[in-house]
C-alpha positions in Angstrom: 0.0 0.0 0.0 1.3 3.4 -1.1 1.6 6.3 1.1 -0.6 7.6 -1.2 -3.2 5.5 -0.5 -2.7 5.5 3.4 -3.5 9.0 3.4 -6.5 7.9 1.9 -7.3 5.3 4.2 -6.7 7.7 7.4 -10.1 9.5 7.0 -11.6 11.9 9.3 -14.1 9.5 10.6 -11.4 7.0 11.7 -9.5 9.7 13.5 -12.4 10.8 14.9 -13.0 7.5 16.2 -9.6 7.0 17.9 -9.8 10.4 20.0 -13.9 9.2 20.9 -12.4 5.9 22.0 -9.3 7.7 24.1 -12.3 10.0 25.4 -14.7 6.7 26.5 -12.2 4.5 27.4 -11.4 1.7 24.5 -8.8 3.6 23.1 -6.0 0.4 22.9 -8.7 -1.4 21.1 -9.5 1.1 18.7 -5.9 1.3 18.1 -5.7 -2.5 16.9 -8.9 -2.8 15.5 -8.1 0.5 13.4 -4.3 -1.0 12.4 -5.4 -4.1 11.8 -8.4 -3.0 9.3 -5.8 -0.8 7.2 -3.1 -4.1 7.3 -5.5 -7.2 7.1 -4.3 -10.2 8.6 -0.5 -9.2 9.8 -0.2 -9.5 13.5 -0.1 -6.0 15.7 0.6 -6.1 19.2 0.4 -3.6 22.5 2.8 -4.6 24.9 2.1 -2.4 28.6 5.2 -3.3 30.9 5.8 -2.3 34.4 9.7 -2.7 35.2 9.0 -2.8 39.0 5.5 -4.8 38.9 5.5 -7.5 36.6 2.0 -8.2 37.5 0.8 -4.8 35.4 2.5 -6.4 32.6 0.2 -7.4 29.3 -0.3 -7.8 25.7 -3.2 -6.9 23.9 -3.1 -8.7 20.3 -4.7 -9.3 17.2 -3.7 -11.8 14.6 -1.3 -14.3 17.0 -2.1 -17.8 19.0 -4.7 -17.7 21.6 -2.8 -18.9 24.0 -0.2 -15.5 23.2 -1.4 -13.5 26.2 -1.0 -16.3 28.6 2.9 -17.0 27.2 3.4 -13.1 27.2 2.6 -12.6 30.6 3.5 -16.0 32.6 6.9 -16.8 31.0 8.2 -14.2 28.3 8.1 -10.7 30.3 11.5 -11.2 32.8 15.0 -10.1 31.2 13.5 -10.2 27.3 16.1 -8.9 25.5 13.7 -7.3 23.5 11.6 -6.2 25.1 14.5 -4.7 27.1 15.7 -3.3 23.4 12.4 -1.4 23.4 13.3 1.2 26.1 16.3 2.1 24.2 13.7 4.0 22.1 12.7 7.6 22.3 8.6 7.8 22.2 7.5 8.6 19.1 9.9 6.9 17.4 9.2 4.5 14.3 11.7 1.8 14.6 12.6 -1.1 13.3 13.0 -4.8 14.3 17.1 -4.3 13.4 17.1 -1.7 15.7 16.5 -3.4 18.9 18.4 -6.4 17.6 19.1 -9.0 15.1 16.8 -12.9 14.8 20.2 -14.3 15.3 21.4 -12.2 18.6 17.7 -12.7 19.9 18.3 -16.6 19.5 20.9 -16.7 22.5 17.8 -16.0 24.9 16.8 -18.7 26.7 13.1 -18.5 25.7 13.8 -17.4 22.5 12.0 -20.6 21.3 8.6 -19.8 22.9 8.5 -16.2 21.9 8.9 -17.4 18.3 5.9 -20.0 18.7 4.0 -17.0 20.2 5.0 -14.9 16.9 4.6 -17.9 14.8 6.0 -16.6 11.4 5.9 -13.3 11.9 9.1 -12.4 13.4 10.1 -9.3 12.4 8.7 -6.0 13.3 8.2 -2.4 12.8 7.1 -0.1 16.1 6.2 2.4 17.9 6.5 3.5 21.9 3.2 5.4 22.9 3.8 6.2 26.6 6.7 5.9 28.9 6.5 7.0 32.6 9.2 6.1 35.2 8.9 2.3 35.3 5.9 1.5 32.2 6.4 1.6 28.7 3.4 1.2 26.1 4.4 0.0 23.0 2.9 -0.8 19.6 4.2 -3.4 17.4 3.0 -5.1 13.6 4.8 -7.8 12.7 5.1 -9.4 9.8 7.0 -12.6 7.7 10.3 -12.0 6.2 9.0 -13.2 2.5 6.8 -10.2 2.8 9.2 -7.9 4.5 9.7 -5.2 2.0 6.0 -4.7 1.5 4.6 -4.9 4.7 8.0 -3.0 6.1 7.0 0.0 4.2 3.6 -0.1 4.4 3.6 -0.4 8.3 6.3 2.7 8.6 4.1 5.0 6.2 1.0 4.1 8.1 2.4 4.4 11.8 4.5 7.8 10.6 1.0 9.3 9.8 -1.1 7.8 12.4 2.0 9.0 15.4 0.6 12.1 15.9 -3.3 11.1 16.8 -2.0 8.3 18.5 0.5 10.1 20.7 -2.5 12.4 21.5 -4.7 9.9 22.0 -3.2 8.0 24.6 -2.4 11.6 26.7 -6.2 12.0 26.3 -6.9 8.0 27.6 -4.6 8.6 30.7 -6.1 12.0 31.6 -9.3 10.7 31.7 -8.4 7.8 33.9 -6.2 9.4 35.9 -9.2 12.2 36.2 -12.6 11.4 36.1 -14.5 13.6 33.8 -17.5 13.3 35.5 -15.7 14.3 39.1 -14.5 18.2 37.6 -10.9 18.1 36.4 -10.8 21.5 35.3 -7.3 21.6 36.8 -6.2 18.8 35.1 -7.2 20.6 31.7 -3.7 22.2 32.2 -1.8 19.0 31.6 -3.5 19.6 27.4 -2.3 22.7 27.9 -0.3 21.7 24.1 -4.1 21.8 23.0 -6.8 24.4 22.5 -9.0 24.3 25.2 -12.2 26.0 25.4 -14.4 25.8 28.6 -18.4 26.7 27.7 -21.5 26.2 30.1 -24.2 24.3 29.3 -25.8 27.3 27.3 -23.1 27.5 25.3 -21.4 30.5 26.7 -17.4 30.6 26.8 -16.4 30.7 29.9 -12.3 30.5 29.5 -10.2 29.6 26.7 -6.4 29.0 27.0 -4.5 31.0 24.3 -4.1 28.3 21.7 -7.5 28.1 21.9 -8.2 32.4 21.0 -5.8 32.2 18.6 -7.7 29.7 16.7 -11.1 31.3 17.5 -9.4 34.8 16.0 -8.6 33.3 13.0 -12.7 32.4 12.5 -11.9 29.6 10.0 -13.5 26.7 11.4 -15.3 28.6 14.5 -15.6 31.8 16.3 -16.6 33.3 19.2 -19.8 35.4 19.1 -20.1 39.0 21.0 -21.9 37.1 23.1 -19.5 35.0 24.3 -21.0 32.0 22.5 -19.0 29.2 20.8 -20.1 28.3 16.9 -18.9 26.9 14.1 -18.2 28.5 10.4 -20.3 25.9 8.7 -23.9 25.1 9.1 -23.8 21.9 9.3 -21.2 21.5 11.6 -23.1 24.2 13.9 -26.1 22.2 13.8 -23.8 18.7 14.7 -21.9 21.1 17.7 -25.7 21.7 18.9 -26.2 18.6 18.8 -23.5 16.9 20.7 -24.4 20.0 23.7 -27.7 19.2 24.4 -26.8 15.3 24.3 -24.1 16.0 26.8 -26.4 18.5 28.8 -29.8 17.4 28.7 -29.6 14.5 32.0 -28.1 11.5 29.3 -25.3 9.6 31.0 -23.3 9.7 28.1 -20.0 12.0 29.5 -18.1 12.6 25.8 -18.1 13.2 22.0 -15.9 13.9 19.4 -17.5 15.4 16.1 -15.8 17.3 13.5 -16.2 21.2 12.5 -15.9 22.3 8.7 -14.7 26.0 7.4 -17.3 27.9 5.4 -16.0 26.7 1.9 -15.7 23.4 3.6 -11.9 22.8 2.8 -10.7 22.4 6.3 -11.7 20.7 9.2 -10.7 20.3 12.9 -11.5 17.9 15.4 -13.6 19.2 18.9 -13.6 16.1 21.2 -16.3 17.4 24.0 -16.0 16.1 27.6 -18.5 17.0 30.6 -17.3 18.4 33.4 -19.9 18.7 35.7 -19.9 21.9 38.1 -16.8 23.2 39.2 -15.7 26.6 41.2 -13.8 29.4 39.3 -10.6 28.6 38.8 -7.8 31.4 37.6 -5.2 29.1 36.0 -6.4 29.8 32.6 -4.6 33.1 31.1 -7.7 34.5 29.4 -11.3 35.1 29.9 -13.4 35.0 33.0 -14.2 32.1 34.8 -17.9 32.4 36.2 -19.4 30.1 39.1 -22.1 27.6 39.1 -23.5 25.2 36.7 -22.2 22.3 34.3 -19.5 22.6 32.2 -18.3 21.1 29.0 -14.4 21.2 27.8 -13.7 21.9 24.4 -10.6 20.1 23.3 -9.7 21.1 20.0 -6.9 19.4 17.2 -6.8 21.6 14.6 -4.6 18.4 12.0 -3.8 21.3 8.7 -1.3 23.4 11.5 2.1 22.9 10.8 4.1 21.2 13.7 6.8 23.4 14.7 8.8 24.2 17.6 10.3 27.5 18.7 13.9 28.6 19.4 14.1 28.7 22.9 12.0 25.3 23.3 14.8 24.0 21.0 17.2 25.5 23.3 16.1 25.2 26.5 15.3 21.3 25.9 18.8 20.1 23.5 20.8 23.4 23.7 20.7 23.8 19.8 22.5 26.6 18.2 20.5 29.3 16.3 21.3 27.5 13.0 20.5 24.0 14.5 17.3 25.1 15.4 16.2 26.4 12.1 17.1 22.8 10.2 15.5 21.2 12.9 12.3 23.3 12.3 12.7 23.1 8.9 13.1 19.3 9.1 9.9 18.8 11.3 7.8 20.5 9.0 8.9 17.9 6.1 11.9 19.8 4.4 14.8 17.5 2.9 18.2 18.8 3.4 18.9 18.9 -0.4 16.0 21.8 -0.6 17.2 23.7 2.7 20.2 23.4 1.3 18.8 24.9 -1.7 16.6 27.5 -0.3 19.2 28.7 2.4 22.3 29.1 -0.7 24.3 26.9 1.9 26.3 23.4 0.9 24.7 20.3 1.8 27.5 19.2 3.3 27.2 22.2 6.2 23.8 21.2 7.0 24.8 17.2 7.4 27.9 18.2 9.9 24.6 20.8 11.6 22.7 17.6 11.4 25.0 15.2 13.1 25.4 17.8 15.5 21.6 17.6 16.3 21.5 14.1 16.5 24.0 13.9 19.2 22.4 16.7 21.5 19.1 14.9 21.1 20.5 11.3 21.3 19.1 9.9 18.5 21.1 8.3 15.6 19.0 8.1 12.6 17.0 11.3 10.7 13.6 9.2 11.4 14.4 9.3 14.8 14.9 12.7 15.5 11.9 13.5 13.3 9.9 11.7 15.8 11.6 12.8 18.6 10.7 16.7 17.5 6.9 15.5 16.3 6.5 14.6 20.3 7.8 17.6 21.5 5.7 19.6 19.3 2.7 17.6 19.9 3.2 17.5 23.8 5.8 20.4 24.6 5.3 19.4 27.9 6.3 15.4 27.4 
């Protein structure tokens, strides 16, 4: 499958159902379900592993043995060489099966031979760390034979390089509502999507606060604006009428807690995603930069992924996170935003050799040792500065 045809694949409505499953709490389902519908019958993992408690450890699955979750977790967790290999990986980053080590290397394990009867044929690997947190690691894995490496190889990379970003989000969104019940007022909380447009409205619809991502988006009225009024709506009529919609479900005494739907522009050429979660009443609260905060009665948050704005990262996030020179930081910007070196080269009247020793440069400040990885590596930051 072409990239080309990924994109196509990757349609509002599936990304729309990833964020409502993150939001209602099926989100690692969704995730293989939605991987393994684009794939067909390869295997995809989740491995969750808890260094210090061995007993959080699991593997979700489609596509391998039945008995797969049983080997996983009684016999196949404790010094795994690679599942060890997998920690070596910045999250975020697409890697490879070579990358945490060789079939041959992995072959001097002890239980080498059980993990292979758990894989079956499908040995090899391409994947992706979700979540890391002191001791536990989420990762994502699809596996595949080595007759049908180079296809599947490719295919998997594409599809995980342009599903990263929702997924990334998607699993802040899971462990914010878990760790925060929506229905117990985590206004607070809110601050940890603080990388995200956030909007706070009442039940009638009137804003009550907005973080600053969130007025700059409204100021640019493409997809919605705020009303003199102080009232959230959307630029297109039928998304205004949807938006209505999904409010009175949420406020009208239904026990349903979330929704995600998606708001057009007026020419209908852009959309963004509004994933709407009930917050129940909650006191003022002046953490928000912007806007007044009134008292009393429920509340619904706004959380807003706007997927046509270019990722970037500034300067002095740059700096203050790798120590990157002036001119690092512009090829690393310039990089993120899907520039090859040949056309900054190009564009900037500079050698390409400059920009490779620049490059190498970055790569050791940020740890990584491939382009792909450091791509990643900046993606996360700019999709969670805060990671």
């Amino acid at each position: 499958m072409s990239n080309q045809l990924i994109q196509e694949v990757i349609t509002s409505e599936l990304i729309e159902k990833i964020y409502r499953s993150a939001l209602e709490g099926d989100f690692l389902d969704c995730v293989l379900q939605s991987v393994t519908g684009i794939l067909g019958d390869t295997p995809v993992t989740i491995f969750g592993a808890d260094t210090e408690d061995h007993k959080k450890n699991f593997l979700l699955h489609r596509g391998l043995c039945t008995e797969a979750a049983v080997l996983h977790v009684n016999n196949l967790m404790v010094d795994n060489p690679w599942l060890a290999a997998q920690w070596r990986q910045p999250v975020g980053a697409i890697y490879q099966d070579s990358d945490l080590m060789g079939v041959n290397d992995f072959r001097a394990w002890p239980k080498h031979k059980e993990w292979f009867g758990m894989l079956g044929d499908h040995k090899l690997a391409t994947g992706l760390v979700l979540y890391r947190n002191g001791t536990r690691q989420l990762v994502l894995e699809v596996h595949f034979q080595a007759a049908s490496e180079p296809r599947l190889r490719r295919t998997a990379t594409d599809l995980l390089k342009v599903l990263s970003p929702h997924l990334l989000l998607g699993e802040q969104i899971m462990k914010l509502r878990s760790e925060f019940p929506i229905e117990g007022g985590m206004t607070t909380s809110l601050l940890a999507l603080s990388s995200l447009p956030v909007i706070i409205i009442s039940s009638d619809n009137r804003v009550r606060n907005m973080n600053r991502r969130a007025e700059t988006l409204a100021n640019k009225m493409d997809s919605f604006f705020i009303s003199a009024e102080r009232q959230f709506h959307a630029m297109d009529l039928e998304s205004e009428a949807t938006f209505r919609s999904a409010l009175h479900a949420l406020t009208t005494g239904s026990r349903k807690m979330s929704d995600v739907i998606t708001l057009w522009n007026g020419d209908r050429s852009r959309h963004v995603f509004v994933a709407l979660a009930k917050l129940g009443d909650s006191k003022p609260h002046r953490a928000f930069p912007v806007g007044r905060f009134e008292s009393g009665g429920e509340q619904i948050a706004l959380i807003i992924q706007d997927m046509d704005e270019e990722l970037d990262l500034s300067p002095e996030t740059l700096w203050r996170t790798f120590r990157l020179s002036n001119a690092e930081c512009e090829l690393a910007r310039k990089l993120l935003q899907g520039d090859t070196v040949s056309t900054i080269a190009y564009g900037a009247g500079v050698s390409k050799q400059t920009l490779r020793n620049q490059l190498s440069s970055i790569m050791k400040k940020t740890s990584t040792s491939r382009q792909s990885q450091l791509i990643s590596l900046l993606t996360k930051l700019a999709v969670n500065p805060n990671f």
